[in-house]
PAGU-558534 format. One record per residue (C-alpha): residue in three letters; x, y, z; residue number from 0. Coordinates in steps of 0.05 Angstrom, whole numbers, plus 32768, in hexadecimal, padded with zeros to 4 digits. Layout:
BEGIN
<r res="ALA" x="X" y="Y" z="Z" n="NUM"/>
...
//
This chain:
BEGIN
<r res="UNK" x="811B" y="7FBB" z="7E4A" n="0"/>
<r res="UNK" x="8155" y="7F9E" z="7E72" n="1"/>
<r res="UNK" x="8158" y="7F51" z="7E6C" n="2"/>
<r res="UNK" x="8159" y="7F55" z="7EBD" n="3"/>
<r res="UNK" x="8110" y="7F6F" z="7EBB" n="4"/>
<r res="UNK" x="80DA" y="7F33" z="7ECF" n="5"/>
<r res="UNK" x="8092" y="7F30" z="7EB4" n="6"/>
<r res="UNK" x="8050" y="7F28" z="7ECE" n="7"/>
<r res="UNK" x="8020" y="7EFB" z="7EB2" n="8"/>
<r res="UNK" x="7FF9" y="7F28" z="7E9A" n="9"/>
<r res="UNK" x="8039" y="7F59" z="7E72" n="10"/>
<r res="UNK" x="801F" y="7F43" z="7E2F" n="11"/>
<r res="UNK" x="7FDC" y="7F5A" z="7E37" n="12"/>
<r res="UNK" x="7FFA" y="7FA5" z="7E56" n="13"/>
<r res="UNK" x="801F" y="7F9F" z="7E17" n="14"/>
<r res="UNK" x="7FE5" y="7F91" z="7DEB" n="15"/>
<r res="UNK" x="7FB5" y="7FC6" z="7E09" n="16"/>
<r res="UNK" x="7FF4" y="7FF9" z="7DF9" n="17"/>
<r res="UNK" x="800E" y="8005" z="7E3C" n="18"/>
<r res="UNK" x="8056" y="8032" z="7E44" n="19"/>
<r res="UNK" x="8078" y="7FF4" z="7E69" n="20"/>
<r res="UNK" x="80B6" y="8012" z="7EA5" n="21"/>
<r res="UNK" x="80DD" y="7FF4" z="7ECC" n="22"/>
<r res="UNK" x="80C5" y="7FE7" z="7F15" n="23"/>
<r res="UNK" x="80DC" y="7FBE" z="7F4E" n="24"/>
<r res="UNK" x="80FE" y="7F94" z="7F21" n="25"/>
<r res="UNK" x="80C1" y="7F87" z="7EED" n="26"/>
<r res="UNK" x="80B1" y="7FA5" z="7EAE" n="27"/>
<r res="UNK" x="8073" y="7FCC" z="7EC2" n="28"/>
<r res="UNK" x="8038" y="7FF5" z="7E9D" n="29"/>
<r res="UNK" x="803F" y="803A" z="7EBC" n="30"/>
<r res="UNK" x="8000" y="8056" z="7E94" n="31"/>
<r res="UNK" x="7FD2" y="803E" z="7E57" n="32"/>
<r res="UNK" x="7FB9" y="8063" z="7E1C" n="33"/>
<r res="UNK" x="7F83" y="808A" z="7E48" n="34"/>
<r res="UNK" x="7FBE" y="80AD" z="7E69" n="35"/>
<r res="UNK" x="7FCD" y="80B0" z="7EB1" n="36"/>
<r res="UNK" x="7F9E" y="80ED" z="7EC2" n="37"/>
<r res="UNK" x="7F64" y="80C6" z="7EA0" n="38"/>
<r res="UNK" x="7F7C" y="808B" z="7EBA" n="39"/>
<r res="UNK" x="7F75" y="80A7" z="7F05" n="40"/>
<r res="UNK" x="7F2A" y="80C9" z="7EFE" n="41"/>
<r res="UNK" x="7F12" y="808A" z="7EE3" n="42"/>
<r res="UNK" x="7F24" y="8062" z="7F1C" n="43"/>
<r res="UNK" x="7F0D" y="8094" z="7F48" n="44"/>
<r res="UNK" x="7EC9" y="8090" z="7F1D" n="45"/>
<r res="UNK" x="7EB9" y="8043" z="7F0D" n="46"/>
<r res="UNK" x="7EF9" y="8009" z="7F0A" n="47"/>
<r res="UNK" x="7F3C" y="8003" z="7EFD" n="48"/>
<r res="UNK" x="7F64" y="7FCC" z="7EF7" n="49"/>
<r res="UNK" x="7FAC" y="7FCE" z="7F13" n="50"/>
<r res="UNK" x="7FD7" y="7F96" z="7F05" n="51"/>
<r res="UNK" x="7FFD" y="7F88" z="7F50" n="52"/>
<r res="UNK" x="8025" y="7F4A" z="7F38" n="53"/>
<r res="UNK" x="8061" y="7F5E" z="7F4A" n="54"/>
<r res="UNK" x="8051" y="7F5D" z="7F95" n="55"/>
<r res="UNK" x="8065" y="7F22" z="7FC6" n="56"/>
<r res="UNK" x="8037" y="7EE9" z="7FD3" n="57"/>
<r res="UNK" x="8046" y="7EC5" z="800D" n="58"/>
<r res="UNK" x="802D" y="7E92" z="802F" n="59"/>
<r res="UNK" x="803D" y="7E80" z="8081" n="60"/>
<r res="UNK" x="802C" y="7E46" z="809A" n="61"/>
<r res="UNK" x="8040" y="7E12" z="80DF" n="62"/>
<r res="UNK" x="8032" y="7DD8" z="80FD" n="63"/>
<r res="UNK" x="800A" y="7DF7" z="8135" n="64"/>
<r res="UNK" x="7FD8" y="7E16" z="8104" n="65"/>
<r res="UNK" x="7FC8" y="7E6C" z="8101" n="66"/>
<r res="UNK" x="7FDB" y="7E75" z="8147" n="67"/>
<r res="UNK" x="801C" y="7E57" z="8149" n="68"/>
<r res="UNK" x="802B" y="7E83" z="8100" n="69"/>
<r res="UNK" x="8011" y="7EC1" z="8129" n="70"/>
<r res="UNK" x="802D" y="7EC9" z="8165" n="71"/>
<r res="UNK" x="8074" y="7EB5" z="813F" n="72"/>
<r res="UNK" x="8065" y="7EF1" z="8103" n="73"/>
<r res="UNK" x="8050" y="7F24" z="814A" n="74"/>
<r res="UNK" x="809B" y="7F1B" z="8151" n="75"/>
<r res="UNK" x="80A5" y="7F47" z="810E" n="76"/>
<r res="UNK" x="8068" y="7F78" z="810E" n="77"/>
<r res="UNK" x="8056" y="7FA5" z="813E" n="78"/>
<r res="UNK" x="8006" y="7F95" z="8134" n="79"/>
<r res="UNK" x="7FD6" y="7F61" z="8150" n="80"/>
<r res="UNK" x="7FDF" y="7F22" z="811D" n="81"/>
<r res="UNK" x="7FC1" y="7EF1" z="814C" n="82"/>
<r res="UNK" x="7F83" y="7F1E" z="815C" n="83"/>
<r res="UNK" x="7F75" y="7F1E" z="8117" n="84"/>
<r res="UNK" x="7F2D" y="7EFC" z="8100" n="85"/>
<r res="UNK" x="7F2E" y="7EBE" z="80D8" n="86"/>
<r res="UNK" x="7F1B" y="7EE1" z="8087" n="87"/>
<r res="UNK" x="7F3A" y="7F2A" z="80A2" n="88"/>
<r res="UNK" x="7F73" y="7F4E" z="8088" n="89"/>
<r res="UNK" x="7FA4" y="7F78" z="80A9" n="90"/>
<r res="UNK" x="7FD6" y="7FAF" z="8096" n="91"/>
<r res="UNK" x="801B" y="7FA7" z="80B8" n="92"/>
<r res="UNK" x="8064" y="7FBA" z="80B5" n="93"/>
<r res="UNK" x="80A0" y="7F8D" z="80BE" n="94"/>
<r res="UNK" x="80D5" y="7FC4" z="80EB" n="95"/>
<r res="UNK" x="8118" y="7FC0" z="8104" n="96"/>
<r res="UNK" x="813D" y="7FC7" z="8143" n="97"/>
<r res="UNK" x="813D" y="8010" z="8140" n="98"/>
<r res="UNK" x="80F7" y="8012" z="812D" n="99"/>
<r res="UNK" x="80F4" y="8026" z="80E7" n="100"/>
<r res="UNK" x="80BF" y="8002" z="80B3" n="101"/>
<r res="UNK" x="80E5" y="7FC8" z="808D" n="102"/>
<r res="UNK" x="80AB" y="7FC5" z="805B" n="103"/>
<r res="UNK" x="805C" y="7FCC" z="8064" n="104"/>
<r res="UNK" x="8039" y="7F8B" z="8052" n="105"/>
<r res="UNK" x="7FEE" y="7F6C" z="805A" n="106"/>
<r res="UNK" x="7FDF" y="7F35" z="8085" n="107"/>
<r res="UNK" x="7FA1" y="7F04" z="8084" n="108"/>
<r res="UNK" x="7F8D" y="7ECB" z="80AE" n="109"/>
<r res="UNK" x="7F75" y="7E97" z="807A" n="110"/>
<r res="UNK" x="7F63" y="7E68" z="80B8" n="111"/>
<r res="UNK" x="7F96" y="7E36" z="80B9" n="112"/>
<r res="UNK" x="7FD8" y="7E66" z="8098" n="113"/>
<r res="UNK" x="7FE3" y="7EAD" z="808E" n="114"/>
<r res="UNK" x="7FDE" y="7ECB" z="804E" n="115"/>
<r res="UNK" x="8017" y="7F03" z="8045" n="116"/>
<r res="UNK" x="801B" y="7F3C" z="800E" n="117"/>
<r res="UNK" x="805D" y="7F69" z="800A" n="118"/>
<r res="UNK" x="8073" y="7F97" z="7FE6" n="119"/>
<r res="UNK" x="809C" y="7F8A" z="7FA0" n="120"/>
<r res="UNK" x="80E4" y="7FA7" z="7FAA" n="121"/>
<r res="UNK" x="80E1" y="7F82" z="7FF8" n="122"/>
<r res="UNK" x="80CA" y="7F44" z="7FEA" n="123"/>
<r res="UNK" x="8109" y="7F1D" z="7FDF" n="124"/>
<r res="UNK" x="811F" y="7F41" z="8025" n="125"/>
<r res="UNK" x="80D9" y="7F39" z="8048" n="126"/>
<r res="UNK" x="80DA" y="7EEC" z="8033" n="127"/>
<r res="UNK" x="8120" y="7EE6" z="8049" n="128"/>
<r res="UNK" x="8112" y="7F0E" z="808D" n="129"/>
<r res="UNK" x="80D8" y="7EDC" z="809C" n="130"/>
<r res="UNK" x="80F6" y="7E99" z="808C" n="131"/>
<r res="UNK" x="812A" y="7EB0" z="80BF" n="132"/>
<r res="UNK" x="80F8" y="7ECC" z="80F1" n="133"/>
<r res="UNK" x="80C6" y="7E9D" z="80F4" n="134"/>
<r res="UNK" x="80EC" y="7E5B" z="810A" n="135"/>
<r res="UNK" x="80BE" y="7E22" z="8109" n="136"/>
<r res="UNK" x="808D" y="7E3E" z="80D8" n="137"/>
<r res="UNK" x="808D" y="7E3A" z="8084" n="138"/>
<r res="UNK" x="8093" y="7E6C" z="8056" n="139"/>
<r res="UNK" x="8081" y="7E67" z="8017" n="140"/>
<r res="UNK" x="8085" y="7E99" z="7FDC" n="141"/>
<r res="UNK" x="8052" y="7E90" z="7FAE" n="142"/>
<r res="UNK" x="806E" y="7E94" z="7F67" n="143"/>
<r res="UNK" x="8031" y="7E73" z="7F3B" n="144"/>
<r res="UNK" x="8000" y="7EA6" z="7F47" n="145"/>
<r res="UNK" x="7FF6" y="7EF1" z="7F34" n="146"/>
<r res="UNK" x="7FD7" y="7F29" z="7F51" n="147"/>
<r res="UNK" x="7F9B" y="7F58" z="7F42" n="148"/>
<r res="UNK" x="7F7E" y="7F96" z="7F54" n="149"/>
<r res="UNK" x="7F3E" y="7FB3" z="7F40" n="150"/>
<r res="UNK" x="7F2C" y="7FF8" z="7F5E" n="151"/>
<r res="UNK" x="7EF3" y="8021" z="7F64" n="152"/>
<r res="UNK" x="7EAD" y="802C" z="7F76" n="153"/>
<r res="UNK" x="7E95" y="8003" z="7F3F" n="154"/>
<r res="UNK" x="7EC6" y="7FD3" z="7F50" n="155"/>
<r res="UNK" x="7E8E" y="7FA2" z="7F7C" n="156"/>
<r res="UNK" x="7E5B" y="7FA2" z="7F42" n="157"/>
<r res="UNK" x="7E91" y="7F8D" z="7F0D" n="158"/>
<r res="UNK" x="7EB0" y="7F57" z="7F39" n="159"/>
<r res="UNK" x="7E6F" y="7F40" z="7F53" n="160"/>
<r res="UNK" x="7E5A" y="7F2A" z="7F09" n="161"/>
<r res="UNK" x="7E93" y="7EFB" z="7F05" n="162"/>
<r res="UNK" x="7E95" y="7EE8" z="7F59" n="163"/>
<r res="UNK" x="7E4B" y="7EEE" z="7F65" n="164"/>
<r res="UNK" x="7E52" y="7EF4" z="7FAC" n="165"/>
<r res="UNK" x="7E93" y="7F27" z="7FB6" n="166"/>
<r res="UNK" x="7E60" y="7F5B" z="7FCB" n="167"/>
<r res="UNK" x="7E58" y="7F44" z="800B" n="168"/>
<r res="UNK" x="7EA1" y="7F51" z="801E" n="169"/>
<r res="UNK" x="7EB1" y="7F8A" z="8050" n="170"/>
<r res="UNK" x="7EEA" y="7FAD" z="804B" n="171"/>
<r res="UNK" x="7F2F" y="7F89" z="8062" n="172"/>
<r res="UNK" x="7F08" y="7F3E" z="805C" n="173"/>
<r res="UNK" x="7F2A" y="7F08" z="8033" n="174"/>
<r res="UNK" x="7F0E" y="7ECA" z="8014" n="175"/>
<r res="UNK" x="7F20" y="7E99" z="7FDD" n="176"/>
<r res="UNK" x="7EE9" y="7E8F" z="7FAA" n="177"/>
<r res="UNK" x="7ED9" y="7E58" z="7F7B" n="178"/>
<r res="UNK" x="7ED9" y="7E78" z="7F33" n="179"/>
<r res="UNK" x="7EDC" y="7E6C" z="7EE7" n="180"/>
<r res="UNK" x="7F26" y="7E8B" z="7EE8" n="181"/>
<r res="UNK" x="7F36" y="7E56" z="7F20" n="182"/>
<r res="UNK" x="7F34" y="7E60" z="7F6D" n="183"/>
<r res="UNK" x="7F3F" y="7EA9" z="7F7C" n="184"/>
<r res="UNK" x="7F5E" y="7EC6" z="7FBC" n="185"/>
<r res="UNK" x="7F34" y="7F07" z="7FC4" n="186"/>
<r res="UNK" x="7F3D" y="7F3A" z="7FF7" n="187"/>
<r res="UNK" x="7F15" y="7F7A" z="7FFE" n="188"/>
<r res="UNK" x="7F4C" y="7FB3" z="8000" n="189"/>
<r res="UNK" x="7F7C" y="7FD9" z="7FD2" n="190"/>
<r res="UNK" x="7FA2" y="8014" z="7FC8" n="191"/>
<r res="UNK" x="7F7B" y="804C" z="7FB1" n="192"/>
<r res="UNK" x="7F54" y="8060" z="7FE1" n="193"/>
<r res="UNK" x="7F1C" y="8048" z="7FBC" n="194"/>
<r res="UNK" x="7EF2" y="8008" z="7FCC" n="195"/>
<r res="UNK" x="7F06" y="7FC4" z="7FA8" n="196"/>
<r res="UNK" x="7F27" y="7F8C" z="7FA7" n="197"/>
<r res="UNK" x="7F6D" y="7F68" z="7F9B" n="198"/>
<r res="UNK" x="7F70" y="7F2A" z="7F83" n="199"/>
<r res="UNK" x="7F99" y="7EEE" z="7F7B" n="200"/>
<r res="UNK" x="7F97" y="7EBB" z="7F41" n="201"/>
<r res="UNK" x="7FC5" y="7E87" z="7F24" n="202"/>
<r res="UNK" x="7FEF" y="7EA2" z="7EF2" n="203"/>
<r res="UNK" x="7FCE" y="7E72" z="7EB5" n="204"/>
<r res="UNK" x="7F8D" y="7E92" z="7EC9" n="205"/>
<r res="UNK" x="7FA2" y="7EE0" z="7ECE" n="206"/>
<r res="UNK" x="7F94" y="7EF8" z="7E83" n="207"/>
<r res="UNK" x="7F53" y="7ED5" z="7E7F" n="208"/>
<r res="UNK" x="7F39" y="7EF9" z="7EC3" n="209"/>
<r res="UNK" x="7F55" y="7F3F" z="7EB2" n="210"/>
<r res="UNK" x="7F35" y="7F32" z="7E66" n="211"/>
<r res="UNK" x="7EF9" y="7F27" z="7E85" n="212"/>
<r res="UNK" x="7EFE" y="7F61" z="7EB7" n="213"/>
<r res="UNK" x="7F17" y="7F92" z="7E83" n="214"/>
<r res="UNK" x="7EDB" y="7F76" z="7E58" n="215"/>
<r res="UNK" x="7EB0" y="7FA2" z="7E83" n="216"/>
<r res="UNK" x="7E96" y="7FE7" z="7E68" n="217"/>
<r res="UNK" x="7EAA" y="8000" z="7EB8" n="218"/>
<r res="UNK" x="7EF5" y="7FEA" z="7EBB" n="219"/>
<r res="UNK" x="7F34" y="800D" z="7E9A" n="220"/>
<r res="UNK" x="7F7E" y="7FEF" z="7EA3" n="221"/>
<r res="UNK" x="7F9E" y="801C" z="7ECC" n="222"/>
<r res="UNK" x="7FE6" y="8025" z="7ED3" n="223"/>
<r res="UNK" x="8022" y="8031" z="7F12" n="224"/>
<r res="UNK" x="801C" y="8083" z="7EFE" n="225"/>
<r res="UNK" x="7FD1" y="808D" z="7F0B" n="226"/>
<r res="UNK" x="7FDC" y="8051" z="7F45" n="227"/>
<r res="UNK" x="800E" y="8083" z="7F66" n="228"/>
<r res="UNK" x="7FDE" y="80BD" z="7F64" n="229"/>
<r res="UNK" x="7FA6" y="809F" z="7F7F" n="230"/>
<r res="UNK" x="7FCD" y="8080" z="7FBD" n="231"/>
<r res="UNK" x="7FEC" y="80C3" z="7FC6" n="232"/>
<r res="UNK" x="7FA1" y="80EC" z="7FCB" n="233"/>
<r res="UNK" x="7F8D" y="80A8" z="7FFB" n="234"/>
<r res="UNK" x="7FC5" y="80BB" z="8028" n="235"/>
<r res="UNK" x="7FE8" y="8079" z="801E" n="236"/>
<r res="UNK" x="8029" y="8077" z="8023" n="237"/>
<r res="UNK" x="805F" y="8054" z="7FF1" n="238"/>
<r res="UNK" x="8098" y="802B" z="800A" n="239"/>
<r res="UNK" x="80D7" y="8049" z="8003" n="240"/>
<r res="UNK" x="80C1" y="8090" z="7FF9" n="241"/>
<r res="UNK" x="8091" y="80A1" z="8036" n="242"/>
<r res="UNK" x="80A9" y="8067" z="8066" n="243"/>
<r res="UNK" x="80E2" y="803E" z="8061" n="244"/>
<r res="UNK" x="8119" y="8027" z="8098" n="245"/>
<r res="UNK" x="812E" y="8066" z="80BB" n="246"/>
<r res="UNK" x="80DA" y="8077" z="80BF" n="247"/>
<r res="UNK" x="80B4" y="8061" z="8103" n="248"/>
<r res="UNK" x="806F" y="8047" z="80F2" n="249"/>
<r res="UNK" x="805B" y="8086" z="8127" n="250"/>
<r res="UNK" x="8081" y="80B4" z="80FB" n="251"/>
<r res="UNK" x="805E" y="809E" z="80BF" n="252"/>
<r res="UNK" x="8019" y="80AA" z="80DE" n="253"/>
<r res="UNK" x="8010" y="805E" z="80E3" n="254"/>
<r res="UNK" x="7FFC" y="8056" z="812F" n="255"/>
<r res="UNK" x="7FC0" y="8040" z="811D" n="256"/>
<r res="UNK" x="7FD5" y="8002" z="8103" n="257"/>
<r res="UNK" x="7FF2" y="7FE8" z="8147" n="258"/>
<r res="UNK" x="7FB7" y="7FD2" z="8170" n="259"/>
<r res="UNK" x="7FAF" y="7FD8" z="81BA" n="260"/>
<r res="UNK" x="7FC4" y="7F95" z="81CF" n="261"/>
<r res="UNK" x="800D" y="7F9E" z="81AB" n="262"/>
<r res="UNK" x="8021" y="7FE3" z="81CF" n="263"/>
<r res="UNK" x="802B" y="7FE8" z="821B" n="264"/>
<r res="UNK" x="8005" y="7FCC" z="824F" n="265"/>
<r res="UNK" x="7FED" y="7FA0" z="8210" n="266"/>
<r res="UNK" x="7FED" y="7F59" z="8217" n="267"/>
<r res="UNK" x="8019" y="7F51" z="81E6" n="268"/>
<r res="UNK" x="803A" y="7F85" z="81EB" n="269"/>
<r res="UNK" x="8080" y="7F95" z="81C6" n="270"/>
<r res="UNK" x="80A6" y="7F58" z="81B4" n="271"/>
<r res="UNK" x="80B3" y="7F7C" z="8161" n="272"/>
<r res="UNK" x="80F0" y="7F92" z="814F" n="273"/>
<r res="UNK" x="80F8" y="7FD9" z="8168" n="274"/>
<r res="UNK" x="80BF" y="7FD8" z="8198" n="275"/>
<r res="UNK" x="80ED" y="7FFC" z="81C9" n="276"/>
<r res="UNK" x="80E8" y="8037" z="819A" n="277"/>
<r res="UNK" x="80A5" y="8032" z="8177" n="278"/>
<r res="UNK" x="807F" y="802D" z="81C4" n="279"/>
<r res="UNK" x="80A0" y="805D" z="81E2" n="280"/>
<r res="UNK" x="8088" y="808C" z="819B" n="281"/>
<r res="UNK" x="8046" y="8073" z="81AB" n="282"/>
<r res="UNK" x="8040" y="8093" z="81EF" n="283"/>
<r res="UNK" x="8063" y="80D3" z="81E4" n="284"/>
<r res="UNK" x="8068" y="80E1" z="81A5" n="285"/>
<r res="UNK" x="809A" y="80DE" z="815C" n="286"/>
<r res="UNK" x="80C5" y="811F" z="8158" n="287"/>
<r res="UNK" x="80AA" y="8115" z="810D" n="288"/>
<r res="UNK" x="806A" y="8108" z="80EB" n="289"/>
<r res="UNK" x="8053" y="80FC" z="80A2" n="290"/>
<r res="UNK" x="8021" y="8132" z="808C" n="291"/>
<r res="UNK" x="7FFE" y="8146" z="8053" n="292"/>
<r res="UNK" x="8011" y="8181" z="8032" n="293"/>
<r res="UNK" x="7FEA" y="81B1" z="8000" n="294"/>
<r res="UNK" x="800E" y="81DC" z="7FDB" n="295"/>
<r res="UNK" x="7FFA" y="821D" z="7FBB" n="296"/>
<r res="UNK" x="7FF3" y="8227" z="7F76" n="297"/>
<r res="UNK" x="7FF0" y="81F0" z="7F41" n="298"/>
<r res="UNK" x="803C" y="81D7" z="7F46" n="299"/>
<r res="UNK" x="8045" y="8194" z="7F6C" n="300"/>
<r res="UNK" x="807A" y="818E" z="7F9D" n="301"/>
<r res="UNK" x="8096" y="814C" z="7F94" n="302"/>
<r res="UNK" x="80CA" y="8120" z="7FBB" n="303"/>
<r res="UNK" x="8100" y="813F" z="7FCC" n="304"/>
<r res="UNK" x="80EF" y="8187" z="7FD7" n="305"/>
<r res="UNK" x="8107" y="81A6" z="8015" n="306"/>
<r res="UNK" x="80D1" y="81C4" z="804A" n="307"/>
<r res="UNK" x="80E0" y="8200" z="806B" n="308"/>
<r res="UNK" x="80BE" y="8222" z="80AB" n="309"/>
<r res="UNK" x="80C6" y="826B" z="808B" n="310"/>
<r res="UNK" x="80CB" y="828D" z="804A" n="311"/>
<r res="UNK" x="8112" y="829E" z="8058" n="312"/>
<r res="UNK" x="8144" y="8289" z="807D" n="313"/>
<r res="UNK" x="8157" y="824B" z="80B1" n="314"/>
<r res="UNK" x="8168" y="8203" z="80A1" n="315"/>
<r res="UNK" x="8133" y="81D2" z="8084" n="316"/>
<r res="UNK" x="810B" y="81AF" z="80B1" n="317"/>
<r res="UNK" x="80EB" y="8173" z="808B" n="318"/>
<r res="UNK" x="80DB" y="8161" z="8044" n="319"/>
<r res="UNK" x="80B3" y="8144" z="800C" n="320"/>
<r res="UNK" x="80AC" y="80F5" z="8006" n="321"/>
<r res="UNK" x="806F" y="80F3" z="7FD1" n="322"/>
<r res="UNK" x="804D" y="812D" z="7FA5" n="323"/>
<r res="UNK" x="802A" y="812E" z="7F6B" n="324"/>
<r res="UNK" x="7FEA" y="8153" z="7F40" n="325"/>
<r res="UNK" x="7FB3" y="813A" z="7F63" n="326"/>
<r res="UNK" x="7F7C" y="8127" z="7F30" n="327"/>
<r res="UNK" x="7F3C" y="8121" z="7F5B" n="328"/>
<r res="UNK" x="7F4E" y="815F" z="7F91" n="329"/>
<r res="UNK" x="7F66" y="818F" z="7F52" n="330"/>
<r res="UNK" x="7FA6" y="819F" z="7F6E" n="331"/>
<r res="UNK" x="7FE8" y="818D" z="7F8C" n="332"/>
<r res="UNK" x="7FF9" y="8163" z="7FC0" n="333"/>
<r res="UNK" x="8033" y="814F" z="7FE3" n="334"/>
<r res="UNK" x="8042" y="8123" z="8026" n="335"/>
<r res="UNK" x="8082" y="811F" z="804A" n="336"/>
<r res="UNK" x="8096" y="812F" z="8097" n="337"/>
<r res="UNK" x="80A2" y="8166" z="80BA" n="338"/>
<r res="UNK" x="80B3" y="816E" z="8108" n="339"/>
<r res="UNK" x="8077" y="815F" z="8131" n="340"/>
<r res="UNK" x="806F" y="81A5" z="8146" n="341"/>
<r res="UNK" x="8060" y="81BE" z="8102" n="342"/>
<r res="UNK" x="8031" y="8186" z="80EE" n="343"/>
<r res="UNK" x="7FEF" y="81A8" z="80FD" n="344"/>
<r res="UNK" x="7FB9" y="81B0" z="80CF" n="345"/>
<r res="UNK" x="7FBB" y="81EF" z="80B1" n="346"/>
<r res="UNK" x="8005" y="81FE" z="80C0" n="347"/>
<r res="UNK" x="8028" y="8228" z="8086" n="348"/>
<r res="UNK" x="8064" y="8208" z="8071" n="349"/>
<r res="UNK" x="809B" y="821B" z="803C" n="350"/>
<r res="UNK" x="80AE" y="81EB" z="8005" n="351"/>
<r res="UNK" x="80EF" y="81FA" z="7FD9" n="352"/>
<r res="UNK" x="80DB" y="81F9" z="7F95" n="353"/>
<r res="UNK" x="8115" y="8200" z="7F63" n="354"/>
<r res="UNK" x="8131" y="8233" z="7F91" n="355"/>
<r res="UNK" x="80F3" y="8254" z="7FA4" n="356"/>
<r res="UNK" x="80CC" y="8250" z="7FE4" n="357"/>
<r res="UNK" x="8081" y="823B" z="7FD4" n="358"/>
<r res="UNK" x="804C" y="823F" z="8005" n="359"/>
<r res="UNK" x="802F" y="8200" z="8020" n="360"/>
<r res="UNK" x="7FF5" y="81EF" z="804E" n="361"/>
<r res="UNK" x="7FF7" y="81AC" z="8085" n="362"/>
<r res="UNK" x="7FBA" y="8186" z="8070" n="363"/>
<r res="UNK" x="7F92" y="814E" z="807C" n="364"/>
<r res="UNK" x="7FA1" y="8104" z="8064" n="365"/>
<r res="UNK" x="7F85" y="80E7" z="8038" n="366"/>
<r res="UNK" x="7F75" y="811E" z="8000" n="367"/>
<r res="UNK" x="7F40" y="80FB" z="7FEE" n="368"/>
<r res="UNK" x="7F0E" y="80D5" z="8022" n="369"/>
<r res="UNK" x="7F14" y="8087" z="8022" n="370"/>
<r res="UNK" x="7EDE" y="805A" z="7FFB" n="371"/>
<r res="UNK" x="7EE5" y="8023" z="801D" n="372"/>
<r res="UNK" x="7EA5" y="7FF2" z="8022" n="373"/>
<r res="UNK" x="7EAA" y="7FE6" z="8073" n="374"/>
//
């Protein structure tokens, strides 16, 4: 391990249950435990798995002028509707630049008086960085004293409900801090499976006691950043810095959704993000890209990086693969990655260059797998 590598709180317990630690986003990470990363998938999909999401920013933004003040300044940096959010809500947003490309996805929730602000590992030093500078007048604080945990699943409620007795209640995308043994936990109801559950914050003093006690469960398994990837991949979720990054449009990436009416034009608050010149005008007629999902033939996964042809033979490439894998739960492969809008139709037979081979390959649906969320 390279001395440069930081730990979470909880790296001496991956270590203990026998983790294979890797390098990731800077940390020494457990990319699968002694179940094994196809195991290690099923079983989340089946009853609860507990992810360790340390390594992810923790920020809190906060000004003198209370949530409002914080959200109209952050609506400066997202495309999405920050100050329509509910008091206890979460959001999923993307911080873009001036030619509209995704500087990192991120979640947002209005804890009343502040926002509460999750990014992404390898962006966090940038994302903190880009929001002390543009947010004048508010405070940003990283915080540093805490760590970060996610339990996944659709035993997930039942488990967490015997230490939080009243988690159950929670709909998808609500927040709340709870009073508990392990401390005061900051709970929201989301994740990054696909699967219904919860991530949740507490201090870093307090983290091995509350994932003992979770793992202490007959439902829950540790589950490492291998079967992690596989899951997100079958929910259609896309990873930063393979499927979106900075020369990606949210509208490319199939991320529309996320901006809400009132943000696009004729919005009331609409534009007024970086790129917004760009990322409207997408809106309203459309990316000359778009992520898909892809289903190859076969057994062999066509991972990132492979080329995507219109034809067996012949002609120039005309998009590629930003995330594939064996899918555990579907049986089979799966890939996403963009292709020019006119050949993103379901059902549209595609050509993926496999060691120097053109594969068959089918447009499909996203997510592989339908969502579990608890609305």
């Amino acid at each position: 391990m390279s001395d440069a590598l930081r730990q979470t709180p909880l790296h001496a317990l991956h270590v203990e249950l026998g983790a294979k630690m890797v390098p990731f986003a800077g940390y020494d990470m457990p990319v699968q435990y002694k179940l094994g990363v196809m195991k290690e998938h099923l079983h989340c999909r089946a009853a609860a798995g507990l992810f360790d999401v340390s390594h992810m920013g923790q920020v809190i933004v906060r000004a003198p002028g209370g949530y409002d003040e914080v959200a109209r300044a952050m609506e400066g940096l997202v495309p999405v509707s920050v100050l329509g959010l509910a008091e206890g809500r979460q959001r999923y947003a993307m911080f873009t630049n001036d030619r509209g490309g995704i500087m990192d996805d991120l979640m947002l929730a209005n804890r009343g008086d502040h926002l509460f602000v999750v990014v992404n590992a390898a962006c966090k030093a940038a994302d903190i960085a880009h929001m002390r500078a543009g947010l004048p007048g508010c405070e940003v604080d990283e915080i540093t004293d805490r760590a970060l945990l996610a339990l996944q699943g659709p035993k997930a409620e039942a488990v967490l409900a015997r230490l939080v007795p009243d988690v159950a209640g929670m709909r998808f995308m609500d927040v709340a801090v709870k009073v508990s043994q392990f401390g005061e936990l900051w709970i929201s109801r989301s994740g990054y499976t696909g699967e219904d559950g919860y991530e949740i914050s507490v201090t870093a003093d307090q983290a091995e006691g509350f994932a003992r006690a979770l793992l202490a469960e007959d439902e829950v398994e540790p589950i490492g950043l291998g079967a992690r990837d596989s899951l997100r991949l079958e929910g259609g979720l896309c990873l930063y810095g393979h499927d979106i990054d900075e020369g990606t449009t949210p509208v490319e990436a199939a991320l529309s959704w996320a901006i809400q009416k009132v943000r696009r034009a004729g919005g009331d608050r609409a534009g007024g993000f970086p790129g917004a010149d760009v990322i409207l005008e997408q809106l309203d007629n459309g990316a000359p890209r778009k992520r898909v999902g892809l289903r190859p033939e076969g057994r062999a996964p066509m991972r990132e990086g492979t080329q995507i042809y219109a034809s067996a033979e012949g002609g120039e490439a005309i998009g590629h693969v930003t995330s594939g894998a064996f899918g555990p739960t579907i049986g089979g492969p799966m890939s996403m990655g963009y292709v020019p809008s006119d050949h993103a139709a379901e059902g549209t037979e595609l050509f993926g260059d496999v060691r120097g081979k053109r594969l068959p390959v089918t447009v499909a649906a996203l997510p592989f797998t339908p969502a579990n969320f608890k609305r």
